[in-house]
Residue, then its C-alpha position, 0 to 999 in steps of 0.5 A: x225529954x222537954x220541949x226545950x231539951x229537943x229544940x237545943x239538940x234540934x235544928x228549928x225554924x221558928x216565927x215568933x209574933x211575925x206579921x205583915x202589913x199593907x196599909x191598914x190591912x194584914x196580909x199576914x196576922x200576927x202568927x207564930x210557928x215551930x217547925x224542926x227538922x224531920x217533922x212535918x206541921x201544919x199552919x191552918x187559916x183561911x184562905x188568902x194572901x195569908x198562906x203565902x205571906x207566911x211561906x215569905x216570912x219564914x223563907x226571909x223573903x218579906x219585911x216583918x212589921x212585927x217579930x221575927x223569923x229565925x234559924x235556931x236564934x239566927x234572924x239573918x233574912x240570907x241564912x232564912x232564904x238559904x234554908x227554906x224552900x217554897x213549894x208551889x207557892x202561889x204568885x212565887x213559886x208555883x210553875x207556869x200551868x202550860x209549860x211542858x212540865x218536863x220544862x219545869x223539872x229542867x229548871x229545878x234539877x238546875x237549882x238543885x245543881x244537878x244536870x238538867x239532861x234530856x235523860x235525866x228528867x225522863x227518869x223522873x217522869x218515868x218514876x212517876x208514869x208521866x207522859x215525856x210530853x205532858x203539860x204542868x197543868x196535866x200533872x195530878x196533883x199528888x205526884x206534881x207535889x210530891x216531885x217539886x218538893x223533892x226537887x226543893x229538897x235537892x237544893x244545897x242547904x235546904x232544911x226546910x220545906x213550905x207546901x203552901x195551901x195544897x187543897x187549892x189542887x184538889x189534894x185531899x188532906x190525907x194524900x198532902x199529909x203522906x206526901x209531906x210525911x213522905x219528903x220529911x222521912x227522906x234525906x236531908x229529912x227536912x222540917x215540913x209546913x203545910x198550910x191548910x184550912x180550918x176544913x181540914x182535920x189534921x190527926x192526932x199527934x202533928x203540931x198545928x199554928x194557926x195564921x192569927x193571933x192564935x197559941x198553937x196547938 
């Protein structure tokens, strides 16, 4: 089956030549990304403001000044920020370190319409061995991941997910990669990017981008 073939049967997230200025400097060069439903991808670059103004393009979040974001050919910024969760994004999404992280899972449950109950997040922090009193910071990075993204993909209409520069937490490649593999082999089975650096050696078989003026892979 073509490319072509599996993106008219497919939901796709796709950015198109998108970047973002700030005076005459780019906060995101001219990139572009495929990402389906079910499938995990990974955008490399350097690091920088260009991971996160890439997760805010692709969420609908951000003024372009060039190309375009869109929901299998729907551009609408609403339809975008209904569709794609930002995980731990840094600056946007990224929980407060010194909050309890009981705390913060009370918020997610909340935006993903459940019931916040005292009950409720104790079972999360069971499932993971978390102490009920642990801090956010405390949290090592391969559950706190793996947790808020599950907790993103709760969220009415969520189809897809942005795990934004997750080396910052000292996760190693393979452990970030089975934590996205992971999220987007369980229901709603979203689409899953992943934005790395040029350091990491992403495995045979998985679509990579590059954030720059770079084809993808």
């Amino acid at each position: 089956m073509s490319e072509d073939a599996v993106d008219e049967e497919t939901t796709t997230l796709r950015a198109t030549g998108v970047r973002v200025r700030q005076g005459v400097r780019d906060l995101l060069p001219t990139t572009s990304v495929t990402l389906r439903e079910g499938e995990v991808a990974v955008a490399v670059g350097p690091p920088g403001g260009g991971h996160t103004s890439l997760a805010l393009a692709l969420a609908g979040r951000l003024r372009l000044d060039a190309g375009r974001v869109t929901l299998d050919g729907d551009a609408t910024p609403g339809v975008l920020q209904a569709a794609v969760a930002l995980v731990d994004v840094p600056g946007v999404s990224e929980p407060d370190e010194v909050v309890p992280f009981r705390t913060i899972l009370g918020e997610e449950l909340a935006m993903a319409r459940h019931k916040p109950s005292a009950a409720i997040i104790d079972h999360w922090l069971r499932k993971y061995d978390l102490p009920t009193d642990i801090t956010t910071e405390a949290v090592p990075p391969g559950p706190r991941l793996e947790i808020l993204g599950r907790m993103a993909s709760m969220r009415p209409g969520t189809r897809f997910l942005v795990l934004t520069y997750p080396e910052r937490l000292g996760l190693p490649a393979e452990d970030w990669l089975a934590v996205a593999n992971d999220l987007a082999g369980a229901a709603p089975k979203p689409g899953v990017l992943v934005t790395a650096s040029a350091a990491v050696v992403i495995p045979a078989g998985v679509r990579t981008s590059t954030i720059g003026p770079t084809e993808e892979a």
